[in-house]
C-alpha positions in Angstrom: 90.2 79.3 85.3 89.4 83.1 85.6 90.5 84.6 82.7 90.4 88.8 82.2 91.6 90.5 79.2 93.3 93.8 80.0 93.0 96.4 76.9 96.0 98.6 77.6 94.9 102.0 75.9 91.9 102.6 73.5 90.8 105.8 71.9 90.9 107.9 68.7 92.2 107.9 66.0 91.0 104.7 63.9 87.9 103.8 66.9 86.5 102.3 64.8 89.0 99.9 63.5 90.2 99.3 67.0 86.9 98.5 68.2 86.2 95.6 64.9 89.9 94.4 65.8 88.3 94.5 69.7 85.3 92.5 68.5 86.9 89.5 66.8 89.2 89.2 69.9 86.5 89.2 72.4 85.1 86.2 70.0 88.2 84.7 69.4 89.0 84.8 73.2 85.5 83.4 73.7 85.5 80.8 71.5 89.1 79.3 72.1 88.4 79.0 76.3 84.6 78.2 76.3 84.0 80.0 78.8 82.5 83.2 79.8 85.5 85.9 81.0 85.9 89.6 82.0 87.9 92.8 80.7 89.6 95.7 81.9 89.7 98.7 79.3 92.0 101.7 80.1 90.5 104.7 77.6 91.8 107.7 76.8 89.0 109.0 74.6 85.4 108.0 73.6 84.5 106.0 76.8 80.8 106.3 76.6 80.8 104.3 72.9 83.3 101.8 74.2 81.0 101.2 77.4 78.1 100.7 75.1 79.7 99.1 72.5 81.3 96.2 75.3 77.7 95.8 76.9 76.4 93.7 73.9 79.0 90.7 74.6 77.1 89.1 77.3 80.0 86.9 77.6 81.9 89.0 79.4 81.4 88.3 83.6 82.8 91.8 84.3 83.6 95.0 82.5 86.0 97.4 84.1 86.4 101.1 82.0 88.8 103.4 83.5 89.0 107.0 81.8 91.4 109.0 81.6 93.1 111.6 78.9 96.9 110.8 77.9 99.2 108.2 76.5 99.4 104.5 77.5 101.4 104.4 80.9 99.7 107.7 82.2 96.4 106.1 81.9 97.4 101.9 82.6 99.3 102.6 85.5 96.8 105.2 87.2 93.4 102.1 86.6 91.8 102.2 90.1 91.1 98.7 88.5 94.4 97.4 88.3 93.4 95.4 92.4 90.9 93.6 90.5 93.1 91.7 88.2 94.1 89.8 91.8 90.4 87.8 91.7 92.3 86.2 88.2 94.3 83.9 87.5 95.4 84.8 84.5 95.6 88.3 82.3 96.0 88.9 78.7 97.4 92.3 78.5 96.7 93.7 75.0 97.5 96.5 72.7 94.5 98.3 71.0 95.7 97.5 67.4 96.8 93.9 67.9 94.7 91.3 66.4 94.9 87.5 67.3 94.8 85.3 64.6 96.2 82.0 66.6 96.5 81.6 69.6 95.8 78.8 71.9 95.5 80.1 75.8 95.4 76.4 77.4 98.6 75.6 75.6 100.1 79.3 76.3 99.2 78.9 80.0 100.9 75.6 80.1 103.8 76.4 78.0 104.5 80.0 80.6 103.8 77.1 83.4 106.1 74.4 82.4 109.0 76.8 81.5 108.2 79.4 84.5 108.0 82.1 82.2 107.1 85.8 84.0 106.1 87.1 80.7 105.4 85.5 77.4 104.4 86.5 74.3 103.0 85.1 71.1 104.9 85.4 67.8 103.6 89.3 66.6 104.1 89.9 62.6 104.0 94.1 62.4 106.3 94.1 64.9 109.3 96.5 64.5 112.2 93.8 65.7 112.4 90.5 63.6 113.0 87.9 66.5 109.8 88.7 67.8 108.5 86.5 64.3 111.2 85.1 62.9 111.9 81.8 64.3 109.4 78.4 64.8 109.4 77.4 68.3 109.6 79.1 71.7 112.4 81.2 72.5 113.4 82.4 76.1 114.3 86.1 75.6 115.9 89.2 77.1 114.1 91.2 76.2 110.2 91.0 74.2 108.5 93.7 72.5 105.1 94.6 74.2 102.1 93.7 72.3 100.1 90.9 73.8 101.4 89.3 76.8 99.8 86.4 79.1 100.3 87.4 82.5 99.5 86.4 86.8 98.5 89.0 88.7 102.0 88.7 90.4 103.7 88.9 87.0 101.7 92.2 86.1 102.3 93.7 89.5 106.2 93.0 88.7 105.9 93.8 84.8 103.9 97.4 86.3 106.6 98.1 88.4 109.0 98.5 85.8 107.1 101.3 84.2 106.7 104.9 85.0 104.0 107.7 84.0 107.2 109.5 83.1 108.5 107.2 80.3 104.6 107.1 79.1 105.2 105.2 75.4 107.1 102.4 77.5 110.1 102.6 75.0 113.3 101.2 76.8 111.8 98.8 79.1 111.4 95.6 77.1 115.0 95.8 76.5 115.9 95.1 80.2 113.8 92.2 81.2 117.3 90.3 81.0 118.8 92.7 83.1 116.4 92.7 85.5 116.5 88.4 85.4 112.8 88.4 84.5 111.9 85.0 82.6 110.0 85.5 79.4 110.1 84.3 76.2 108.1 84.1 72.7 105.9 81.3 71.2 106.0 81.7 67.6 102.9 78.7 66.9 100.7 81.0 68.2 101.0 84.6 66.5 99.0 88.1 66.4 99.3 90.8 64.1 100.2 94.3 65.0 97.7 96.3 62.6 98.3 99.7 63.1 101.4 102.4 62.0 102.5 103.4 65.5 101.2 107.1 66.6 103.8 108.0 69.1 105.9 111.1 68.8 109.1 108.9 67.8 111.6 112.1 69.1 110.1 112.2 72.4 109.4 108.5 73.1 113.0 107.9 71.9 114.3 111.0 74.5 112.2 109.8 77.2 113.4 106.0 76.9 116.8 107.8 76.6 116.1 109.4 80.1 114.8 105.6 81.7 117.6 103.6 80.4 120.3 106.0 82.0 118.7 104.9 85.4 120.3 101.6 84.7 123.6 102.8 83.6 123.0 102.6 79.6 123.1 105.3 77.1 121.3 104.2 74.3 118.9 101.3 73.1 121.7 100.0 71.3 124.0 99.7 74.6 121.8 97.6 76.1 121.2 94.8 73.6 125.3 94.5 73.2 125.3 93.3 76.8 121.8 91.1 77.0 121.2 89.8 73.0 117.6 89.4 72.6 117.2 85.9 72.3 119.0 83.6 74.8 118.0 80.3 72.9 115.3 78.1 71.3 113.5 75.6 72.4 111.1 72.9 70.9 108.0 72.7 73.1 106.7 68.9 73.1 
């Protein structure tokens, strides 16, 4: 298995703790697959400490760092080494201030496998909506917040093309996977911890999800979830 581990958006403020939640992930990862892997890191400050600070895990096959000033979709989208992630077969596409704590990638991979999942997601406490923690089993989803998400290069190609640099804090877009009949779902045995108080600028992430969502015919966050409820069902996974 080829395994990379795609860092969505580094930077300032809190490096530091980004960079310790960083290193116990790398290990975690590490340790949990037994085998060496590589990682993409999409930076918006501070590259030249990340790039040094990532060359003492000499675990890591490959190290992609792609700079660039601005806010999570303005610098993801724009990776030059976003064609790379095709040489893997799988992608863990992670937040900057989201720790794993348990998580089992075998049994994730054959869990999204088995179920045919586009997008899944481990159980995240921190996370603003409760059904992203709150129940014990899988649970196939309309919609999943985006923390930590095991991914194919197909599936991020598909998950990427539902974003725009426009709607750059991504707010509106898990709420139509089940509009869009994207598969995805939510293991809650394996969970991560979102660590971090959100920095984005909640008027203008909620005016600019506003300004997406209307390109699907909804008005508001709360429109959407009338018509596709978060979670379709709950399954127990053998």
């Amino acid at each position: 298995m080829k395994f990379i581990y795609y860092l969505t958006c580094i930077g300032k403020p809190s490096l530091n703790k980004k960079l310790f939640i960083l290193y116990k992930n790398l290990l975690y990862i590490k340790n949990n697959i037994q085998q060496n892997f590589s990682i993409v890191v999409n930076c918006y400050s501070d590259h030249q400490i990340i790039n040094k600070f990532l060359s003492k895990f000499d675990f890591l096959d490959n190290i992609f760092i792609h700079y660039k000033e601005g806010i999570l979709t303005e610098v993801w989208l724009t990776n030059p080494y976003n064609n790379k992630l095709n040489d893997y077969d799988y992608i863990l596409y992670i937040l900057d201030d989201v720790a794993i704590t348990n998580i089992n990638i075998n049994k994730l991979i054959n869990i999204k496998n088995k179920y045919k999942l586009q997008l899944l997601s481990p159980k995240v406490k921190g996370s603003t909506f409760n059904y992203m923690n709150s129940y014990k089993e899988l649970t196939i989803n309309n919609a999943i917040e985006v923390y930590c998400l095991l991914l194919t290069p197909d599936d991020f190609k598909l998950f990427s093309s539902k974003h725009t640099i426009d709607n750059k804090w991504m707010w509106g877009v898990d709420l139509l996977f089940g509009y869009w009949g994207m598969n995805v779902g939510v293991y809650h045995k394996n969970e991560v911890i979102h660590c971090l108080d959100s920095k984005s600028d909640k008027k203008i992430a909620i005016k600019l999800g506003h300004e997406y969502i209307r390109k699907y015919g909804f008005n508001s966050f709360d429109d959407i979830e009338k018509f596709y409820k978060y979670v379709i069902k709950e399954i127990v996974v053998d």
